[in-house]
FIDOSE-425280 format. One record per residue (C-alpha): residue in three letters; x, y, z. Coordinates in nm, 2 decimals, always signed. Each point is the difference from the previous one (the first is absolute). Layout:
BEGIN
(ALA,(X,Y,Z)),
...
***
This chain:
BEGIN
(UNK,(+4.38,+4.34,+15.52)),
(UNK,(+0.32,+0.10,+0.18)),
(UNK,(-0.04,+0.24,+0.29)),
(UNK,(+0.16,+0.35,+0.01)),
(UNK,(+0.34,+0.04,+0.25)),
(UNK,(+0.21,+0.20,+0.12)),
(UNK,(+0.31,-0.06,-0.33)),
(UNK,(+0.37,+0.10,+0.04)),
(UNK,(-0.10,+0.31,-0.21)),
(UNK,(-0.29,+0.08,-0.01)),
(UNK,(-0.36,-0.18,+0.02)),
(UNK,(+0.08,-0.35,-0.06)),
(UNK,(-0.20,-0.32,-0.05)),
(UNK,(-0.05,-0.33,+0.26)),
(UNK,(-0.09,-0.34,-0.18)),
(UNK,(-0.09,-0.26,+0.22)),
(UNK,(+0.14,-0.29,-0.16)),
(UNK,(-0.39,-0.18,-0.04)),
(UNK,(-0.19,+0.22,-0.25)),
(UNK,(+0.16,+0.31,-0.06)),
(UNK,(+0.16,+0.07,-0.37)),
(UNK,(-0.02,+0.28,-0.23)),
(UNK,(+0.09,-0.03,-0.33)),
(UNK,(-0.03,+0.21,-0.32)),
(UNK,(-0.09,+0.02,-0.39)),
(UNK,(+0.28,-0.07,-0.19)),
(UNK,(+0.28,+0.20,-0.05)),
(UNK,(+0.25,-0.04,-0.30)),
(UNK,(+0.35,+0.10,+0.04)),
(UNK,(+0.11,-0.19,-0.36)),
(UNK,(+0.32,+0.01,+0.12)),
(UNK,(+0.29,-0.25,+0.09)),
(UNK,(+0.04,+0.14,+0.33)),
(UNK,(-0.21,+0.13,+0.34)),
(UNK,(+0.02,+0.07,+0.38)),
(UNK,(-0.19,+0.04,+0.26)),
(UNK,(+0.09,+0.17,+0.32)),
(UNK,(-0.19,+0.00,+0.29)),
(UNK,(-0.04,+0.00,+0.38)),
(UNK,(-0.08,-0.28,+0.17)),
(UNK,(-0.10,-0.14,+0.34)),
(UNK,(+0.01,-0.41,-0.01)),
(UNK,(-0.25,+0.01,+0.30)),
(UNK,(+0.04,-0.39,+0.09)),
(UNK,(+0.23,-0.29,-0.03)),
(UNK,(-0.18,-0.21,-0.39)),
(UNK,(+0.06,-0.20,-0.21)),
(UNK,(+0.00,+0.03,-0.36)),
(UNK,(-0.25,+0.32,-0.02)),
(UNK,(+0.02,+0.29,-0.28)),
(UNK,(+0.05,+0.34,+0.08)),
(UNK,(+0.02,+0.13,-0.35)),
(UNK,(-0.08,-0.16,-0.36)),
(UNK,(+0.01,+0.09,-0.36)),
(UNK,(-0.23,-0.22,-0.15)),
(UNK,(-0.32,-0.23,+0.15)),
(UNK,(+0.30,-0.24,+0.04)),
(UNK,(+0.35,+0.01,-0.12)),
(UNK,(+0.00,-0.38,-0.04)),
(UNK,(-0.23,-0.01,-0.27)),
(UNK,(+0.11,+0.30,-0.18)),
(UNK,(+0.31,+0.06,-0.27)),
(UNK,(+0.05,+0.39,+0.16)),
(UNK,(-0.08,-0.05,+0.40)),
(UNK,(+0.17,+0.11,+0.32)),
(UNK,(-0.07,-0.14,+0.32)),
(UNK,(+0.13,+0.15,+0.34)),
(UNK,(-0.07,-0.27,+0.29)),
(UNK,(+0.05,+0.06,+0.39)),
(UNK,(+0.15,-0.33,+0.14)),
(UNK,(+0.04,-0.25,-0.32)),
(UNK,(+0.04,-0.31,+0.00)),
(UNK,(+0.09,-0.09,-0.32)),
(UNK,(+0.33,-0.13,+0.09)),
(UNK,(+0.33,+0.03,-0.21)),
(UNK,(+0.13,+0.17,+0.40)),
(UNK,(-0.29,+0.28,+0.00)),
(UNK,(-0.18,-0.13,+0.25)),
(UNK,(-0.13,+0.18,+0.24)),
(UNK,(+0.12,+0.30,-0.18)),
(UNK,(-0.16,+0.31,-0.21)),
(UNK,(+0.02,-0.08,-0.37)),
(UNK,(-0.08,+0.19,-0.32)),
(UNK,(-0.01,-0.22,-0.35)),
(UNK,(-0.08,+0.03,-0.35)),
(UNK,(-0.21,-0.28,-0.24)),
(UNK,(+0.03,-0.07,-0.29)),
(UNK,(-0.29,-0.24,-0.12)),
(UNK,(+0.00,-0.15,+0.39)),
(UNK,(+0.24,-0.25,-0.06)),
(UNK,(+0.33,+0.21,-0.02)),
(UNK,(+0.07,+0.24,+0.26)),
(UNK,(+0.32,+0.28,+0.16)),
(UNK,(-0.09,+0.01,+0.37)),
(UNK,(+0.20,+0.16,+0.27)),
(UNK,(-0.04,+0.00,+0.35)),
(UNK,(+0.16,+0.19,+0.26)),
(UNK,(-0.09,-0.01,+0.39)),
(UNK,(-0.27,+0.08,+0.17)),
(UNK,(+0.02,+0.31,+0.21)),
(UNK,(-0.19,-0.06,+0.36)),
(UNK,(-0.38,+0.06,-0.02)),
(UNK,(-0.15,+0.35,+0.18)),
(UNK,(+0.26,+0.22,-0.17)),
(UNK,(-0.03,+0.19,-0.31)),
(UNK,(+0.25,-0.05,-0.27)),
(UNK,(+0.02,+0.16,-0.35)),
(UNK,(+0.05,-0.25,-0.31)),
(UNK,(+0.09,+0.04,-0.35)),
(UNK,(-0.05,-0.25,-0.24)),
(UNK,(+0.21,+0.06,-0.31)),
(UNK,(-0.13,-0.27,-0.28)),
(UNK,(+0.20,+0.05,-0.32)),
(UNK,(-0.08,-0.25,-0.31)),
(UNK,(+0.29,+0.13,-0.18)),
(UNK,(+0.26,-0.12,+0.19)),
(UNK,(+0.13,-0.36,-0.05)),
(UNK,(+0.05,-0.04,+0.40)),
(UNK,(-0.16,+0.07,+0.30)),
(UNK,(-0.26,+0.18,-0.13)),
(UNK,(-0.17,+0.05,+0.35)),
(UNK,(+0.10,+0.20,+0.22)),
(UNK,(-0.11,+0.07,+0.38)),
(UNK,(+0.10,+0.33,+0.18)),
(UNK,(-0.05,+0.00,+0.39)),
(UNK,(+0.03,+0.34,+0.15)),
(UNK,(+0.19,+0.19,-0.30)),
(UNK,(+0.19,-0.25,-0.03)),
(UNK,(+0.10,-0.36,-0.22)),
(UNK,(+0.08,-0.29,+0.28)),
(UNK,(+0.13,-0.29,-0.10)),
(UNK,(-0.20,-0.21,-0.19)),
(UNK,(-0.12,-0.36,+0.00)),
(UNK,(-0.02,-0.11,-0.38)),
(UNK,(-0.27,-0.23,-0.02)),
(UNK,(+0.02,-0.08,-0.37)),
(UNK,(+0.13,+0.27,-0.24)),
(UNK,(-0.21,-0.11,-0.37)),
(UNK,(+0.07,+0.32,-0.23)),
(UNK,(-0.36,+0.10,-0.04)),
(UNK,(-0.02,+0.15,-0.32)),
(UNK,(-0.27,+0.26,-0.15)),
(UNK,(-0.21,+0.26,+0.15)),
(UNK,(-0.26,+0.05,+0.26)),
(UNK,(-0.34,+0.02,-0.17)),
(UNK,(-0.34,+0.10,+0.13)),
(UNK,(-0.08,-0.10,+0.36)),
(UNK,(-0.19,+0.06,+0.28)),
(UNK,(+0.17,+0.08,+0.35)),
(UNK,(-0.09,-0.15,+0.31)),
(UNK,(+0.08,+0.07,+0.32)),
(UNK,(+0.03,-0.26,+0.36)),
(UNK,(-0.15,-0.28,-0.20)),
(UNK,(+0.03,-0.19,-0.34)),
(UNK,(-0.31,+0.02,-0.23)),
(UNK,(-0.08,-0.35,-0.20)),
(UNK,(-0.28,-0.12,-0.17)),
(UNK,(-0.21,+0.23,+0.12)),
(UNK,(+0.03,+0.04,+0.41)),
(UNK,(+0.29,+0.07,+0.21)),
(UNK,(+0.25,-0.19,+0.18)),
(UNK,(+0.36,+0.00,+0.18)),
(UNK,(-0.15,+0.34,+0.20)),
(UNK,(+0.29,+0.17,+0.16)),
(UNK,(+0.00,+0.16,+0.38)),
(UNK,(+0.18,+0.29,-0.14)),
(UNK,(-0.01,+0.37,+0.06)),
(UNK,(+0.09,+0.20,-0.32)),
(UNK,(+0.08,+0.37,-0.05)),
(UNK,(+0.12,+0.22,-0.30)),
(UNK,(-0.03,-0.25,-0.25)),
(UNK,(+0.14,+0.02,-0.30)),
(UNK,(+0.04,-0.10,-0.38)),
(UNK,(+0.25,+0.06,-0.26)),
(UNK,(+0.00,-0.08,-0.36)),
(UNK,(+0.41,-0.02,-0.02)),
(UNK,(+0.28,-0.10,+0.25)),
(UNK,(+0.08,+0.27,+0.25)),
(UNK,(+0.36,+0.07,+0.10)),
(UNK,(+0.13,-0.05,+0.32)),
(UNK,(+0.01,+0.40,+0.05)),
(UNK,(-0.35,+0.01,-0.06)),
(UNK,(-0.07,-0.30,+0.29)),
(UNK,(+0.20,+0.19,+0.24)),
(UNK,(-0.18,+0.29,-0.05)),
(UNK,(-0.35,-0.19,-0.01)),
(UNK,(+0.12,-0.19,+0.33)),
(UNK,(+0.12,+0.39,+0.21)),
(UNK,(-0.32,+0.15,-0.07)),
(UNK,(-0.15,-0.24,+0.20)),
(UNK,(+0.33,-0.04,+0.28)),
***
């Protein structure tokens, strides 16, 4: 159970990258597109850890999104932040950009839009859309279905794994693609 902290906004939440994970019942956005914004506090250098994922794990699910501190799944995003989309765990649309230094907060927006026939993930640091490593770019088709949400760890078969050392703060979830407007605004209330 993560620990309570002192969050960029508010009351935050400490996982220590062991055993800490939350995760929730499933939600159901039935629709092509969703984001997540959030706050975040990478609290060590890792390797390959979850901070946030729709699904018990993306790889094994047709509607998934994974958001991993530090990949290493190659195609150049090593070492970097990446956000990707499944579909069946054998195609996937990952992009990675880099890794802000760990001990700072920094505000992310992942944009993940099905209906668009290229890079269908995207990655907001700070309000804004850096450049972007394209790790592959598969036109995920469909919609998100019904899944559960995890956070600082991926949930599979049953008991948890790829724990995060995160902090996280003002989390949260979107059933459509926000505008870049409404992630500047999302990132100055917390400036």
């Amino acid at each position: 159970m993560p620990s309570k902290a002192i969050g960029k906004i508010g009351q935050g939440l400490q996982f220590d990258g062991t055993d800490d994970y939350l995760g929730t019942t499933n939600i159901n956005p039935n629709s092509s597109a969703i984001s997540l914004s959030f706050w975040m506090n990478i609290s060590q250098a890792q390797s390959s850890k979850i901070a946030l994922e729709v699904s018990p794990n993306f790889n094994n699910v047709t509607d998934g999104l994974a958001i991993t501190v530090s990949d290493s799944v190659g195609g150049g995003c090593n070492g970097q932040l990446t956000a990707g989309i499944s579909t069946n765990g054998i195609t996937y649309s990952s992009f990675c950009i880099t890794q802000p230094a760990a001990g700072a907060w920094h505000h992310y927006v992942i944009v993940a839009d099905k209906s668009k026939t290229s890079s269908e993930v995207q990655i907001y640091l700070n309000g804004v859309l850096p450049t972007q490593i394209v790790n592959n770019d598969g036109n995920q088709a469909g919609t998100f279905g019904s899944q559960p949400l995890f956070f600082a760890a991926r949930y599979n078969g049953g008991s948890p794994g790829n724990q995060a050392a995160i902090k996280l703060d003002d989390t949260r979830y979107y059933n459509r693609a926000l505008s870049t407007d409404e992630i500047k605004r999302l990132y100055n209330m917390g400036k």
